[in-house]
C-alpha positions as CSV (number, residue, x, y, z in Angstrom):
1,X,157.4,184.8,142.8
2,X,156.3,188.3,145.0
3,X,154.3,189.1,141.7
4,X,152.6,185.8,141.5
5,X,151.7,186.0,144.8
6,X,151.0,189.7,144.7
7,X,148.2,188.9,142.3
8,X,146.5,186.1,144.0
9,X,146.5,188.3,147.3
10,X,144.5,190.9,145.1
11,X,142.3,188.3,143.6
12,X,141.1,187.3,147.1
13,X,140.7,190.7,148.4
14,X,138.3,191.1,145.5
15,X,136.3,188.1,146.1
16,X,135.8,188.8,149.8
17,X,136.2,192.3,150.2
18,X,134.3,195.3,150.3
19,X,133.9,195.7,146.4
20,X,132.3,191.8,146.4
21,X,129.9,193.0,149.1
22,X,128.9,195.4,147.2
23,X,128.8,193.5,143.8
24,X,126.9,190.8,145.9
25,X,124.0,193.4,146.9
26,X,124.0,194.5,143.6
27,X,123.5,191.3,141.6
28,X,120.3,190.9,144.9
29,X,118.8,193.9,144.2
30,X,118.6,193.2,140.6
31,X,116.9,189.6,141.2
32,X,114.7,190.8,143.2
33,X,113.6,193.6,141.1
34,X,113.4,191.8,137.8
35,X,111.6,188.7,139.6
36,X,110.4,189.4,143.1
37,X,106.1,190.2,141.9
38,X,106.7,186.6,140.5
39,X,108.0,184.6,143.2
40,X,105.5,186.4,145.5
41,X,102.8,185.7,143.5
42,X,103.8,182.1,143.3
43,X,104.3,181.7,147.2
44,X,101.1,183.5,147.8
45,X,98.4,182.0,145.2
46,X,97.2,179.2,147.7
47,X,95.9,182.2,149.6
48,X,94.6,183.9,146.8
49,X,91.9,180.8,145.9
50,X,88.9,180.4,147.3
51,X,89.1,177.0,149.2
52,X,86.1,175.5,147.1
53,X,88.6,176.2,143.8
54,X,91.8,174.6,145.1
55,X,91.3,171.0,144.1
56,X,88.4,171.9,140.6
57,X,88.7,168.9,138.0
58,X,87.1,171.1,134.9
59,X,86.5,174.6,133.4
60,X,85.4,176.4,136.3
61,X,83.6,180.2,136.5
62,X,85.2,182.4,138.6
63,X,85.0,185.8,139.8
64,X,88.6,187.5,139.9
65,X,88.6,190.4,142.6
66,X,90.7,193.5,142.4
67,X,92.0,196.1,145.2
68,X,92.0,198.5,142.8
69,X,89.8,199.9,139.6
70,X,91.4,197.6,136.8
71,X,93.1,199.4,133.5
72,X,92.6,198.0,129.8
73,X,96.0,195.6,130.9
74,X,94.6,194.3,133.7
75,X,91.3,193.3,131.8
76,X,93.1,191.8,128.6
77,X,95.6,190.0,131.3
78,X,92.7,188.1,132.6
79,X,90.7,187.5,129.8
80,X,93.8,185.2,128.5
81,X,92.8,183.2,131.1
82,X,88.8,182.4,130.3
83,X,86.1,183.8,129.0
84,X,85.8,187.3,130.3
85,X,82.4,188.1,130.8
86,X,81.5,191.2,132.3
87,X,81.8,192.7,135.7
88,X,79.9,191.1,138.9
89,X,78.7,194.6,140.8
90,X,81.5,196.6,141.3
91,X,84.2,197.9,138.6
92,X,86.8,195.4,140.6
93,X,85.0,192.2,140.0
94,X,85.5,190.5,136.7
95,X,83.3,187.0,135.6
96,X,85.7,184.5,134.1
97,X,83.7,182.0,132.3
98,X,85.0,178.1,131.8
99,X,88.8,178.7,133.6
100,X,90.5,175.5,133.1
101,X,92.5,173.9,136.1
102,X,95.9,174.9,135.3
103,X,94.7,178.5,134.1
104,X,92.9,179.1,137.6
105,X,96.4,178.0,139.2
106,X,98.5,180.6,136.9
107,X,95.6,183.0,137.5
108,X,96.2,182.8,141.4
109,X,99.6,183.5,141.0
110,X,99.8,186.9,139.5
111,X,100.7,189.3,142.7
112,X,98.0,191.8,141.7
113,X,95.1,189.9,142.1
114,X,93.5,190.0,145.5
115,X,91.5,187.2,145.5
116,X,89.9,184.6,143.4
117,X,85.9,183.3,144.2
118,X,83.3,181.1,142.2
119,X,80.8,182.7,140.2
120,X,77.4,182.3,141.9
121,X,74.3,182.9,139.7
């Protein structure tokens, strides 16, 4: 009966001791690693959209706006999104051509994009 109880006694300890805190923090970091750009760019793509693009109803054309000078990933990223058509003046500014709704939404949520205006001939 010592034995049984022995063992349950240890079982507890594990799930509330030091080692759990420690697994605990663990398992957090790893979330957060693996999908922390994604749930930031999620809670932040409202802010990423130009006001005038929130509430669009059909293909729209778009300017997508960089902080930094984009790579070949960054470019073929986007273009899976629209049309890519060029840049508009600086190397950071890339014309998206006919963005549907739901693209422009997933489009605001990627965490690397600083912001997201209409294309104004």
């Amino acid at each position: 009966m010592t034995q049984s109880r022995s063992i349950k006694n240890t079982r507890l300890r594990l799930l509330v001791g030091p080692d759990a805190c420690r697994l605990f923090a663990g398992l957090i970091l790893v979330v957060a690693i693996l999908f922390g750009q994604q749930v930031y760019g999620i809670a932040s793509a409202n802010e990423r959209l130009d006001p005038s693009l929130r509430n669009v109803t059909g293909p729209a054309n778009v300017v997508v706006v960089l902080n930094f000078p984009p790579e070949r990933f960054h470019n073929e990223r986007i273009a899976e999104y629209g049309a890519f058509s060029g840049r508009d003046g600086a190397l950071s500014r890339l014309r998206l051509r006919f963005v549907s709704p739901a693209n422009l939404r997933a489009l605001a949520s990627i965490a690397w994009i600083a912001r997201i205006e209409p294309l104004t001939q």
